[in-house]
N, C-alpha and C positions, 0 to 999 in steps of 0.2 A: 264502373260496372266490370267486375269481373266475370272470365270466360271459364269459371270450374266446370269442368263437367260432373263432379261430384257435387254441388250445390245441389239442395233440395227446391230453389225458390224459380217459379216459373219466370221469365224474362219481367213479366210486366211487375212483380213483385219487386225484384232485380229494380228496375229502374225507380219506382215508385219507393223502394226502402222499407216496403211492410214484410213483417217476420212472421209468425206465429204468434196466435191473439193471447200465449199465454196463461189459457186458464185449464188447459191440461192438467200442468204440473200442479197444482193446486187441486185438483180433482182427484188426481192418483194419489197425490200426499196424504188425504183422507182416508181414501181407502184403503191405506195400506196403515196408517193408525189405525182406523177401528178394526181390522184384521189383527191388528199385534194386541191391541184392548181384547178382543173376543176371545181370544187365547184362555186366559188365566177367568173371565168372567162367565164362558162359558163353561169350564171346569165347573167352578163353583157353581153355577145356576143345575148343574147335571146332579152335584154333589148333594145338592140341597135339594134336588126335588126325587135321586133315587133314598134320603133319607128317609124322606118322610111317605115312602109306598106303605101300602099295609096300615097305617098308624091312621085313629078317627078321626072324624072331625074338628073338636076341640085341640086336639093337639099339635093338627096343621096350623090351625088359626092362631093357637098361641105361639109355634114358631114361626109362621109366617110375618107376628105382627112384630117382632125383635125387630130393632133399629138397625141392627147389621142386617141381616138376611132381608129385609126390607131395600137398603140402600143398594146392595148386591143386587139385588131381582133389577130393582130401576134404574141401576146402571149397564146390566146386558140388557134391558126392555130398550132403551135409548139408545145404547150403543150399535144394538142389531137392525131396531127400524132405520135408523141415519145408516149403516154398512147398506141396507137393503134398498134402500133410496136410491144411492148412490148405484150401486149396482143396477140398477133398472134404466133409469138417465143413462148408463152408457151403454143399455142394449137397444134403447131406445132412440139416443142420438146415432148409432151405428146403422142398424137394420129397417128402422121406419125412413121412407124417402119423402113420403109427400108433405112438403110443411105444414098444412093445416092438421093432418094427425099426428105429426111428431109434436105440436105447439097441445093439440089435446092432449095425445096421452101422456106427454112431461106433468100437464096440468092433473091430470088424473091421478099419476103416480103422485104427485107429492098431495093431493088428498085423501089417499087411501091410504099414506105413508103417515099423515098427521091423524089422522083418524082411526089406523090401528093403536098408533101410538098413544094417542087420549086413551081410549078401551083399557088397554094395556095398565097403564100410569094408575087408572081409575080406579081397575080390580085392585092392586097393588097398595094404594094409600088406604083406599075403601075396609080392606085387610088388618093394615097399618092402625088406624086410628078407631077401628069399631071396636 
């Protein structure tokens, strides 16, 4: 047992040998992928939906239903709700104390999280293949 006083690990940590459980860095790893993904698919999702202002309906629908513009939309639709998820779970594990509504509202976020995201995917294919 060392005596640093720069250690971060309380005495009994210290003795016992437990560190950090680790799933941090795997957490922020994400989020800072789909932050570097949102970048360039954001662009495009902006590019593509300030094209088609103005323009009818049929010609939305015909570009919307393009395999590119299609795959673009559902990949910032996926990549934004997964950024947004993630983002929520850490406001969530931060500021909520009491465990029985931090265990809710985790559970909450990731059904609202999977649930926009179906909606989303839905309109999108719905689009795609009509």
């Amino acid at each position: 047992m060392s005596n640093n006083p720069n250690s971060m690990r309380t005495t009994v940590r210290q003795v016992r040998h437990l560190g950090s459980a680790k799933s941090g860095t795997h957490h922020a790893w994400h989020m800072r992928l789909t932050s570097f993904a949102l970048v360039p698919l954001t662009i495009a999702f902006v590019w593509i939906v300030l094209s088609l202002v103005g323009k009818d309906y049929n010609t939305v629908r015909a570009a919307l239903g393009s395999p590119v513009i299609a795959i673009i939309m559902l990949l910032f639709i996926l990549t934004s709700i997964y950024h947004m998820m993630l983002g929520m779970q850490t406001i969530i594990e931060d500021y909520v104390h009491s465990e029985g509504a931090k265990t809710f509202s985790l559970a909450l976020n990731i059904f609202f999280s999977f649930a926009v995201g179906l909606a989303c995917v839905y309109a999108v294919l719905r689009l795609s293949f009509v």
